[in-house]
C-alpha positions in Angstrom: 0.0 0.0 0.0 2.8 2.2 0.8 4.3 2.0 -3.2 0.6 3.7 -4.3 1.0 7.3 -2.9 5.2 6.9 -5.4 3.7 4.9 -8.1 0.5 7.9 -8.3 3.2 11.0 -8.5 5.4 9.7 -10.9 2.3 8.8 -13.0 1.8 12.3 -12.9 4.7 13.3 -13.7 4.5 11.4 -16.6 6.7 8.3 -15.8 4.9 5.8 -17.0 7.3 3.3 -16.8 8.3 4.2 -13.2 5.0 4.0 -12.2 5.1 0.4 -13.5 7.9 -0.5 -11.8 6.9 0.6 -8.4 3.7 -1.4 -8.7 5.5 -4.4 -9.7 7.6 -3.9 -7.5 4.6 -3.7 -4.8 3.6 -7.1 -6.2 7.1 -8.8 -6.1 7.7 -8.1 -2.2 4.1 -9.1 -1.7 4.5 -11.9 -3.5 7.8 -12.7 -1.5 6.2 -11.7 2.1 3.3 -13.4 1.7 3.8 -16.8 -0.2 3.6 -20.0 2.6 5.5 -22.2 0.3 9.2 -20.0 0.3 11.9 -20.7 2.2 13.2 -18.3 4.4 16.7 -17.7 2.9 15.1 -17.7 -0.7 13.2 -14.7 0.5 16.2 -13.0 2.1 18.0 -13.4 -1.8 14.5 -12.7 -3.4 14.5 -9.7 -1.4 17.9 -8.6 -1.9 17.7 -9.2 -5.6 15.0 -6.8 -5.4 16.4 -3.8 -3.9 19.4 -3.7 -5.9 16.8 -4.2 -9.3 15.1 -0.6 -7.9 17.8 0.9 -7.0 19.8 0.6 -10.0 16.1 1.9 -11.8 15.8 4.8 -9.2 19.7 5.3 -10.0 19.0 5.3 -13.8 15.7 7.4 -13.9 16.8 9.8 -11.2 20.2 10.2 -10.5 21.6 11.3 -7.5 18.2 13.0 -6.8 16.2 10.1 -6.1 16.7 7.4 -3.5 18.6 4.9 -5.2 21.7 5.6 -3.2 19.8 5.3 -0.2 18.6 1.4 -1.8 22.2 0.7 -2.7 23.1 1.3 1.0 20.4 -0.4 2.5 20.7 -3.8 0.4 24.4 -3.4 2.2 23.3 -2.9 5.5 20.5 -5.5 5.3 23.2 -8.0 4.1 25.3 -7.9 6.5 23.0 -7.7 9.1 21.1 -11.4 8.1 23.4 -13.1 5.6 27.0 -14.4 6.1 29.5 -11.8 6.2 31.2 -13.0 2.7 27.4 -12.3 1.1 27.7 -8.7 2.5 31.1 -7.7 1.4 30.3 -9.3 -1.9 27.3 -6.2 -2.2 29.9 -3.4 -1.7 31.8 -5.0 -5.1 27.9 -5.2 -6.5 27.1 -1.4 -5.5 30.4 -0.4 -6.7 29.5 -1.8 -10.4 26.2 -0.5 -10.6 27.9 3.3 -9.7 30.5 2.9 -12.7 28.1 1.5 -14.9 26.4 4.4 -14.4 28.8 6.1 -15.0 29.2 4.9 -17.9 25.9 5.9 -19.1 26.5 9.4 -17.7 30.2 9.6 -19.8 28.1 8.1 -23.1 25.0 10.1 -22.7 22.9 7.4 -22.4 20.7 9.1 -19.4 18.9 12.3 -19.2 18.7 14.4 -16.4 17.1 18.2 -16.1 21.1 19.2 -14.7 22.6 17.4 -18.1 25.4 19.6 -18.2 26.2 19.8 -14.7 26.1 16.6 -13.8 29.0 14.7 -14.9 31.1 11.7 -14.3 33.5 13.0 -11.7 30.5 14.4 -9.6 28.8 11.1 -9.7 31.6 9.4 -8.6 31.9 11.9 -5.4 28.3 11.5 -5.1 28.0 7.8 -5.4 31.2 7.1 -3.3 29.6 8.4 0.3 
């Protein structure tokens, strides 16, 4: 219920395709919460797998303006909080890819953002490394 109020304002601000993803999203940790039949450390990865799959969407619709920094962090701290230490080490190396691929797409032009020509690689890196 919580992904409605999100999934509404970016309708309206014409992000359909946000929009869609937030619902899914919605659906998928339902899905995952509420399903008798999952064991408990397929949820945690199920989980997992789907923070990193919105951040890296929040990351590539948004920038460093939306929360997908925040998500990035979080999937860390939540693995290392309930999965083996190796696991949570492992998502540093994962967050750090995500950040230079988008990086990538920031150096090739690949995204949009309103601050285009503010916003370049160097000041994502700074961004993206706290």
């Amino acid at each position: 219920m919580i992904i409605i109020p999100s999934a509404l304002v970016v309708f309206f601000l014409g992000q359909l395709t946000l929009a869609i993803i937030y619902i899914s999203f919605g659906i998928a940790i339902s899905l995952i919460t509420l399903y008798p039949n999952l064991r408990v450390s397929l949820r945690k990865y199920l989980f997992l797998f789907l923070i990193y799959s919105v951040a890296a969407i929040l990351i590539f619709f948004m920038g460093d303006h939306g929360a997908g920094l925040t998500y990035l962090f979080g999937a860390t701290v939540f693995s290392l909080l309930i999965l083996r230490t190796r696991i949570g080490v492992l998502t540093i190396f994962i967050n750090i890819g995500i950040c230079i691929i988008h990086a990538f797409f920031i150096y090739n032009e690949m995204v949009e953002y309103p601050l285009r020509d503010s916003f370049q690689v160097a000041s994502w890196f700074a961004i993206s490394a706290n």
